[in-house]
N, C-alpha and C positions, 0 to 999 in steps of 0.2 A: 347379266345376272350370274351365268356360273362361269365367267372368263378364269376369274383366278383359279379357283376349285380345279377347272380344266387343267389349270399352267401346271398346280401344285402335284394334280394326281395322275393327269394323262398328258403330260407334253408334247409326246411322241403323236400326240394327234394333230396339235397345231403344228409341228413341224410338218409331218405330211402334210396338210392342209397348201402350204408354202410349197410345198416342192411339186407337187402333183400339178396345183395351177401355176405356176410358174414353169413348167417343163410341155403343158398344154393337155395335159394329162387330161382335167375336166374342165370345164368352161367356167368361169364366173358364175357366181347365181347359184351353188349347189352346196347342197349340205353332204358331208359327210358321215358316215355312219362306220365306227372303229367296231366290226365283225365281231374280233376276239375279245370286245371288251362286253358286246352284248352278249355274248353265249355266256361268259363271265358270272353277268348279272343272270341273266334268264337260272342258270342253275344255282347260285345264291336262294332266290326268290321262290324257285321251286322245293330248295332243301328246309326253305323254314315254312311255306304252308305245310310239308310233310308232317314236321316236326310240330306243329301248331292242330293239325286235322286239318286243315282249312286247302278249298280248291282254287284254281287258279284259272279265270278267262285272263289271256291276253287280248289286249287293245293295242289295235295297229295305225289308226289314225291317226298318233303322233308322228308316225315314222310313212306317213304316205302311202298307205295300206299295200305297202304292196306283198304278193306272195312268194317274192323271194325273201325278204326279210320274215315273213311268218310261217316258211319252212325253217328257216334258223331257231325260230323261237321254239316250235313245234317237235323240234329235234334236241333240242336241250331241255326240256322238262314240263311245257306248258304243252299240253297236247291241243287244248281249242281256242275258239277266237269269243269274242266281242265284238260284234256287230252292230255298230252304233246306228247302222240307217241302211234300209233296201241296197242300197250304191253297193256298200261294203261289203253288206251281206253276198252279194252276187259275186265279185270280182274274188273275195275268197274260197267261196264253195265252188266256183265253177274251174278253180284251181287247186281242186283236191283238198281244200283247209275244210276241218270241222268245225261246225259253229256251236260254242257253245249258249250265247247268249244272245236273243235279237230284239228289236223295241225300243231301245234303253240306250240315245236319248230318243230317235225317230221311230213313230209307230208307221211299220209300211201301209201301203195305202190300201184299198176296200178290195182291189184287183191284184196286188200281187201276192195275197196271203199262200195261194198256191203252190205258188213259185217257193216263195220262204219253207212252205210245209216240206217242199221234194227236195231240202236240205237235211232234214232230219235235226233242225236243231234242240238240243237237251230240255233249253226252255225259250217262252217268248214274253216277254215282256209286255202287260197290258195296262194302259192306263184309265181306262173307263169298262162299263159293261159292254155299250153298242161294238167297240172295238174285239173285245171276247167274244161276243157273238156272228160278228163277221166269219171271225177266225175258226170258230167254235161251227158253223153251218159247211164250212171249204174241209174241214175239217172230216165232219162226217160223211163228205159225198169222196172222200177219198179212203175212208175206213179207218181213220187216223183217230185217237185222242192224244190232243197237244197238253203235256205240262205246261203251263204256265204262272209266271211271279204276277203280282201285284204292284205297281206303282203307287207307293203312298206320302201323301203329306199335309202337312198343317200349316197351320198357321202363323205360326213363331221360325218355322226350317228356313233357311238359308237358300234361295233359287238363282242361280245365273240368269238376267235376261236371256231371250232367247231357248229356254230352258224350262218354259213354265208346263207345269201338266200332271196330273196324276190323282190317286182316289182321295178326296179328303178323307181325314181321320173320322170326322164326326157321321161319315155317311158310308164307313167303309163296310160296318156292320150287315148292312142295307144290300148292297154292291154284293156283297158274299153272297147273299141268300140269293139274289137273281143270278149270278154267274153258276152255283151250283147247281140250277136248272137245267142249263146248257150240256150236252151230252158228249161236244167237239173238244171239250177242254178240262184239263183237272188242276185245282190250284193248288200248288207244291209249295211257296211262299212268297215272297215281299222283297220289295228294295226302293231303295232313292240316293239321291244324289245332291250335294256332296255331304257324305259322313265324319271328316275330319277338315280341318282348316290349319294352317299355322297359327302359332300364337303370338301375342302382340311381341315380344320377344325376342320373336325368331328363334325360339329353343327348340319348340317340339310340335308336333300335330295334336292336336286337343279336337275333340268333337264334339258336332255340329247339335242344333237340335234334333239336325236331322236324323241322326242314331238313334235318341230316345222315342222318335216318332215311329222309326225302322221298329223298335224291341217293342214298342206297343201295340202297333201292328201284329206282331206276330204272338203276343198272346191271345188278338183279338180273335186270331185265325184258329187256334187249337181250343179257345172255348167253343169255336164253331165245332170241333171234329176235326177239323185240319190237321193230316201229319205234314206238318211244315221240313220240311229235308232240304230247304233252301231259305238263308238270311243276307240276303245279297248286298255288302254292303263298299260302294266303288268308294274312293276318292285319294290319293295319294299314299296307295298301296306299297309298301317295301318292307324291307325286311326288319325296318324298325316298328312300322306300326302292324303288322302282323299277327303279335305276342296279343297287343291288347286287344285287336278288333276280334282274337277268336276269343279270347277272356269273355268280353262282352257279348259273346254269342253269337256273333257274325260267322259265318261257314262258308262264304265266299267271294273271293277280292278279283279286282279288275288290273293289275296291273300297267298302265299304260308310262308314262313317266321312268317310273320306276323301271323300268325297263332300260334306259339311260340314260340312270343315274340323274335325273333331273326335274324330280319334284320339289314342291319351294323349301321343302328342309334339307333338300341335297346340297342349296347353295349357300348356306349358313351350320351346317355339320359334315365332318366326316361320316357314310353309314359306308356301309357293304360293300356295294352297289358304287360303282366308278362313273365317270363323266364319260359318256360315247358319240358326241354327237357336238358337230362344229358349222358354221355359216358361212362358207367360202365365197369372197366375192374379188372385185377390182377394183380401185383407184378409175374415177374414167375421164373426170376435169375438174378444174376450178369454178366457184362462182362465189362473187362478193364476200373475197379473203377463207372459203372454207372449200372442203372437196367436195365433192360427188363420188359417191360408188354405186355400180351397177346394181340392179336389186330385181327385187321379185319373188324373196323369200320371205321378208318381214313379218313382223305378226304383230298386231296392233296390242298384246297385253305379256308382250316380252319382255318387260321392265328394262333394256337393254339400258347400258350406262356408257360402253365402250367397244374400241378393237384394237387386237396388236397390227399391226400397217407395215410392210416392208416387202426385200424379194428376198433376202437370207434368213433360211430356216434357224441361224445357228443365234440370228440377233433378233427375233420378228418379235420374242418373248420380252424384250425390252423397250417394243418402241410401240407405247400405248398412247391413244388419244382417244378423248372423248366423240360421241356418237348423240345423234340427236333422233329421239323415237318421232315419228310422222302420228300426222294430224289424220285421226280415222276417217276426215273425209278425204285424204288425196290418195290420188294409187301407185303402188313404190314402184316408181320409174328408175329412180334412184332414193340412194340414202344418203344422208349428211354427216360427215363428220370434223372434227374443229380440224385446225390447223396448227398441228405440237411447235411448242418453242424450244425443243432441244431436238431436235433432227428434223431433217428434210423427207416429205412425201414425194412420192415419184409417182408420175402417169402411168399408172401398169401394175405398181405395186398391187400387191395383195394383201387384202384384208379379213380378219378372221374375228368372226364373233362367235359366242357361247351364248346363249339365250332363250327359254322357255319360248317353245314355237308347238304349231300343229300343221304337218308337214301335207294334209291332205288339204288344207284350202290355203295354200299359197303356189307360186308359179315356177317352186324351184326345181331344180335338177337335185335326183338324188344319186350318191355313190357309196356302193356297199364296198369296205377294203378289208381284203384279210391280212395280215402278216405287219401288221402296226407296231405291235409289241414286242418280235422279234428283227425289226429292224429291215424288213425286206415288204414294203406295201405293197400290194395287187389290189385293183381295182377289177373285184370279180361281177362285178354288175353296175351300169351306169344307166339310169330312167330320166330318160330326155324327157322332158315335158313341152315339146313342140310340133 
């Protein structure tokens, strides 16, 4: 999906890519992550919410949550995280990251709201009342009141399987008046997901119903009394759709993707925000006229189309063959791809893909490189996943 975008605008990635596994630098199976090109983006991204008012959680569970990458993030402009689920929330804060936002998409469970609280995170994201009141009861045996957002949605919004959950619109009114009971919690505002989409196109990010459900939520909220000081609204955040999501009243984006350079309009437009991030693997054998490469990184909605296949960094960008995406029911033991009729594959070669991935559930190695850009790569951190 962003093979070429990669070739056109960060070469020098796929070239390391080639020379790193091929010198034994990193193993097969690992994705890289181009340092200078994320600090890049991360201060892009930080320079137009500035310029927009609008704040910024970073989401780190594209990039394998880990806390050396989101001191990088935390150091270039985005000071907190997004916390998609207890997991994340823990391995970050107990490694010094602030969270800015937790709930949103996993509400933690009845027993760890504790634990989440002795984060101090900004806000928590709730999708029902019993859930606020959990939180709301842990809350006050700690002396705490918790801000928290509102998960809301309708009937016409846009939901990811595996994604379902939050206050219906028609009951949210309802919801408010019992959660303002509750003495552990104060509701600050609203959010859902996803707020924008690609358009049939591939021009630009158009949004969802799920915004106008977001913005009616949040009048529902200040007819209550609500000072809403938060319109939280995630979904392929950059510095293109920025402008409009604070226009439309939006106050605060999730950056994930966007981060590098790899939301679904990054792979059909030039924005800001560069390509950082590649899918290193190996050539491992033949079977019935096609190859095998080692894997364990795939992601089953990476639209993958291709890889460049060689061991010369200087040619890898010319010798492209198609790539076959796996059947969500088999486990990428390996991947497949065709077998080119203008050069030869070789047993060893390395192969590189660019591809919409989420680096926390799959089984890759990741390596963080500084000095890409200038010609002198170091791999200043490598997270074995074994």
């Amino acid at each position: 999906m962003f093979l070429d975008v990669t070739k056109r605008r960060n070469p020098d990635l796929i070239k390391t890519g080639v020379t790193l596994h091929q010198t034994g630098e990193i193993p097969p199976n690992t994705y890289i992550i181009d340092v200078d090109i994320l600090k890049e983006n991360v201060k892009l991204l930080s320079k137009a919410a500035d310029k927009h008012e609008m704040t910024l959680y970073f989401m780190s569970k594209q990039l394998g949550r880990l806390p050396e990458i989101a001191r990088i993030i935390e150091n270039n402009g985005i000071a907190k995280a997004v916390a998609v689920d207890f997991d994340e929330g823990k391995l970050l804060a107990e490694n010094g990251i602030k969270i800015g936002n937790i709930g949103h998409l996993v509400q933690p469970g009845k027993h760890q709201w504790k634990e989440v609280l002795s984060w101090n995170p900004e806000v928590v994201t709730i999708f029902s009342y019993e859930r606020a009141q959990q939180l709301s009861v842990t809350a006050r045996q700690m002396g705490k009141v918790q801000d928290i957002l509102l998960k809301v949605v309708d009937s016409e919004d846009k939901i990811y399987h595996g994604q379902e959950g939050g206050i219906p619109l028609h009951s949210l009114e309802q919801t408010i008046d019992n959660i303002l009971q509750l003495t552990g919690v104060r509701i600050v505002g609203v959010t859902t997901f996803p707020n924008l989409q690609l358009n049939s196109l591939n021009l630009e990010m158009i949004p969802t119903e799920n915004l106008s459900t977001l913005l009616r939520a949040k009048k529902i909220l200040e007819k209550k009394g609500i000072e809403v000081t938060q319109v939280n609204g995630p979904s392929g955040t950059s510095c293109e759709t920025i402008p409009f999501l604070s226009h439309k009243g939006v106050t605060h984006g999730e950056p994930g993707h966007g981060l590098t350079g790899t939301t679904p309009l990054h792979a059909y437009k030039d924005l800001p925000e560069k390509p950082a991030i590649v899918y290193v693997s190996e050539v491992s054998h033949t079977y019935d006229d096609k190859y095998q490469v080692i894997a364990g990184g795939f992601y089953g909605r990476s639209n993958m189309k291709g890889c460049f296949v060689g061991h010369d960094k200087e040619t890898i960008m010319n010798r492209y063959t198609a790539a076959y995406e796996l059947s969500p029911e088999s486990i990428d033991y390996y991947g497949m791809i065709a077998k080119p009729n203008d050069f030869q594959i070789e047993i060893g070669d390395t192969a590189i893909f660019a591809f919409r991935t989420q680096l926390f559930v799959t089984r890759a190695h990741i390596a963080l490189v500084e000095g890409i850009q200038s010609g002198n790569p170091n791999v200043i951190h490598l997270e074995r996943k074994w």
